[in-house]
Structure formats: structure tokens, C-alpha cells
C-alpha positions in Angstrom: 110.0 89.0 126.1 109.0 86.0 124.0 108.0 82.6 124.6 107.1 79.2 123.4 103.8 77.8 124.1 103.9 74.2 125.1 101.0 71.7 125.2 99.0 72.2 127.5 99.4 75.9 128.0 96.4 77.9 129.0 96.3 81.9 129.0 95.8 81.7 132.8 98.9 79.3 133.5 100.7 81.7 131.1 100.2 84.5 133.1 100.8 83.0 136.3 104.2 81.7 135.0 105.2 85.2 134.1 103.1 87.4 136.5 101.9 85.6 139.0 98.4 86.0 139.0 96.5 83.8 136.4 94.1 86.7 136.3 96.4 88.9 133.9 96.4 87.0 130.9 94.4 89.9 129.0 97.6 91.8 128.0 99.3 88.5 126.8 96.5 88.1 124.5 96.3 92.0 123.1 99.7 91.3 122.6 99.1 88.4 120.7 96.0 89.7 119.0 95.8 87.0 116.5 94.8 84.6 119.3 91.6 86.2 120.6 89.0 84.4 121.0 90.6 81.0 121.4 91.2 79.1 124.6 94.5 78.6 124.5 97.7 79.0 122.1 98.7 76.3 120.0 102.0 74.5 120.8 105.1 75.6 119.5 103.7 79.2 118.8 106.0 82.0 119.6 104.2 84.4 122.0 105.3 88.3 122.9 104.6 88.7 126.5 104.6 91.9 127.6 106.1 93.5 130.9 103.1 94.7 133.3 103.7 96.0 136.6 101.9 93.9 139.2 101.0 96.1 142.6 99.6 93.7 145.1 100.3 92.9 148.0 98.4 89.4 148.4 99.2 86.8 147.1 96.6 86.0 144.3 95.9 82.2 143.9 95.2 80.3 140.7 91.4 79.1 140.4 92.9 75.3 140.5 94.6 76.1 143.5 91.8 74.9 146.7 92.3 77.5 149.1 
């Protein structure tokens, strides 16, 4: 799957757009190898993002999200 990063994109909103868990932004970025090590992707960037199976059966919460 591909996408565009916008401004204001983050790894962790990334991945909780396509997985829902902000925590699995790791194989967006081995994907993307050529953006390790930065904080986030610059705009207009085409991304790969990969399929992952997500097993869980709670609901993970983003960090920004107050409990």
C-alpha cells in the first residue's frame, strides 16, 4: 500500500491511521529505510506501508490520548 505523507505527519500517527496502534510504526519505517533516523516524513513523500497483522485484543491508545 502507498501513501502520501502530509504536514504534520508523525510515524506514530502514521501507524495509528493504518494499524491502529501508534506503537507499530517500526515496520513503516524498515519499509521506508531511507527515513531512519528522522522524526518524521517530509510532506508530499510517497511512503510503502506494509501489511502487519495486529493480534490484540485491547484497544491500544495513542500516548496523546489522556486515558
Amino acid at each position: 500500500m502507498e501513501y502520501i505523507a502530509k504536514e504534520g505527519d508523525r510515524w506514530d500517527t502514521i501507524a495509528y491511521r493504518f494499524y491502529g496502534n501508534p506503537y507499530l510504526y517500526e515496520p513503516i519505517l524498515l519499509e521506508n529505510p531511507q527515513f531512519i533516523g528522522k522524526p518524521y516524513p517530509p510532506s508530499g513523500v510517497k511512503l510503502r506501508i506494509p501489511y502487519v497483522v495486529v493480534e490484540t485484543e485491547e484497544e491500544v491508545k495513542p500516548p496523546w490520548v489522556p486515558d
